[in-house]
N, C-alpha and C positions, 0 to 999 in steps of 0.2 A: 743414190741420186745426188746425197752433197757431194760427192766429188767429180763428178760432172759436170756441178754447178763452177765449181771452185776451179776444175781445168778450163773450165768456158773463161772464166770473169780473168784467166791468166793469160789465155791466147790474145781477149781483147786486148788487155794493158798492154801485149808483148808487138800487138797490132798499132795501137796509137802509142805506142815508145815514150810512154814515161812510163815511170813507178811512182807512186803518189805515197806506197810505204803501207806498213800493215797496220797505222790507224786509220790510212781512209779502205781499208776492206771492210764491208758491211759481215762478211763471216767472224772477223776478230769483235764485232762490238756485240754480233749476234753470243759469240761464246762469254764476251766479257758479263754481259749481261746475265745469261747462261748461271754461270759461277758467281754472282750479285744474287742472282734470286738464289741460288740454291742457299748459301753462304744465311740471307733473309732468312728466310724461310725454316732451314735447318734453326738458327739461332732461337725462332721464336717454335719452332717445334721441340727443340731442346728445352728451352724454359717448363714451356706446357707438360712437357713427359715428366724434364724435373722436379716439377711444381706437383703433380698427380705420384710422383714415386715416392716424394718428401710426404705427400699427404696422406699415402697408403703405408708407408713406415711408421708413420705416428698413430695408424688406427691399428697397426697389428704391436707397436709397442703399450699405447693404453689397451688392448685386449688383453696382452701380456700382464700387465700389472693389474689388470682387473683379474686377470685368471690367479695370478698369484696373490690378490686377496682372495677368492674368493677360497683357495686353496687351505690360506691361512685358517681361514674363517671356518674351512671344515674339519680342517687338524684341530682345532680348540673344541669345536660339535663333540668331535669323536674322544676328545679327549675327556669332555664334558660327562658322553653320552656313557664312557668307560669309569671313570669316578662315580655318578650315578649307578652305573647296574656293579659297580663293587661295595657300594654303601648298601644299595638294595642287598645283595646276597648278602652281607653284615647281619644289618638287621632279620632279614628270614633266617639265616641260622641262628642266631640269638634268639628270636622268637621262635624255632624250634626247640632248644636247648630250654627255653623257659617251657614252652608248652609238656618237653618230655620232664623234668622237675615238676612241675604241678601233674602231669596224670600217677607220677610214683610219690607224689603227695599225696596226691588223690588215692592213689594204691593204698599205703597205708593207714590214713582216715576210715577207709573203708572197711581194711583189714582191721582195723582197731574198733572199729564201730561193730562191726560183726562178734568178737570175742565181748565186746561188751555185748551186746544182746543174747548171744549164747546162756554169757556166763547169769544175766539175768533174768531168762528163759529158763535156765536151769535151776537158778534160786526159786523162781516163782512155782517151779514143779516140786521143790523139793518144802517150799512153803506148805502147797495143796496135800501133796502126801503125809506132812505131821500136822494138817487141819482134818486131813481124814483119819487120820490115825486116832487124835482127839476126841471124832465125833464118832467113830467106832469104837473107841474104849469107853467112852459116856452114853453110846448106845446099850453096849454089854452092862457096864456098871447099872446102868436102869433096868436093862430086863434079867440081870440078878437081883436088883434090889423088889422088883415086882413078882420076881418068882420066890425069894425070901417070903415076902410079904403075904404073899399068896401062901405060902407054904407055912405060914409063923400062923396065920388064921385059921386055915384047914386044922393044923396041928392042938392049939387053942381050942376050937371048937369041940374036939375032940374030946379034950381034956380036962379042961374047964367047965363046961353047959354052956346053956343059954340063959342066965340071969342076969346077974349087976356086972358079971365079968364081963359079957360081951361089950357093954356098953364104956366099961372101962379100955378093951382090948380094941374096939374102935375109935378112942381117942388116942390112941397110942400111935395107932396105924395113921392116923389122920394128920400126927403131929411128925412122923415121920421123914416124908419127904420133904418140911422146910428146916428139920436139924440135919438134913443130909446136906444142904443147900449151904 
């Protein structure tokens, strides 16, 4: 349709014979205008897009560097967290290493405790058997000396009588058992 418009507005001019020039065509001011707004327009759209590109650059650059602290910050964690669980394992093997020395301490305290109670066990039975060996040979020793006794009076009795001797042969026998003593 513009150029129907534009063949019209040509036939006219060409109808009343002048040419007035292509600043009085209203199509040239229409385009100038045209190419002013766009020219506007573009310029302050440019701004805007530039201004939203500069400001979305500077949010993915502080992400950037927030990501690369926060990065940092986990390399040292983990570097942290690696020092730590190698100190830990340190220590528990060392507190192994100590807990196996004290139980083969413990081993032989126990092993040494043991020979000594044996060996004191043993003394104590070896005690009792020459306590009874004592009081069995002091039992014999007495019931010889009471079958002596018994057997020196039957004998006496026998041989002697019954008059002053007996009474002599009874103080003998009486005095007996504390000269045996």
């Amino acid at each position: 349709m513009g150029s129907a418009f534009a063949a019209d507005k040509a036939a006219q001019a060409a109808v009343e014979g002048h040419d007035a020039g292509v600043f009085a065509n209203p199509e040239t001011w229409v385009a100038v205008a045209f190419v002013l707004f766009v020219v506007l327009l573009g310029k302050i759209l440019w701004t805007k897009i530039a201004a939203l590109l500069d400001k979305r650059a500077a949010d993915i650059a502080k992400a950037l560097r927030e990501a690369a602290q926060l990065r940092e910050e986990a390399m040292k964690a983990k570097a942290d967290a690696e020092k730590t669980l190698a100190q830990a394992t340190s220590e528990a093997e060392s507190i192994v290493a100590l807990a196996r020395a004290e139980v083969q301490s413990m081993q032989a305290r126990a092993a040494q405790n043991l020979q000594s109670a044996i060996a004191l066990r043993e003394q104590q039975a070896l005690d009792r058997i020459a306590q009874s060996e004592v009081a069995a040979a002091k039992q014999v020793r007495d019931t010889a000396i009471d079958v002596a006794l018994g057997a020196t009076r039957a004998l006496l009795r026998e041989q002697v009588g019954s008059g002053r001797t007996g009474a002599l042969i009874d103080d003998a026998i009486a005095e007996l058992p504390r000269r045996q003593h």
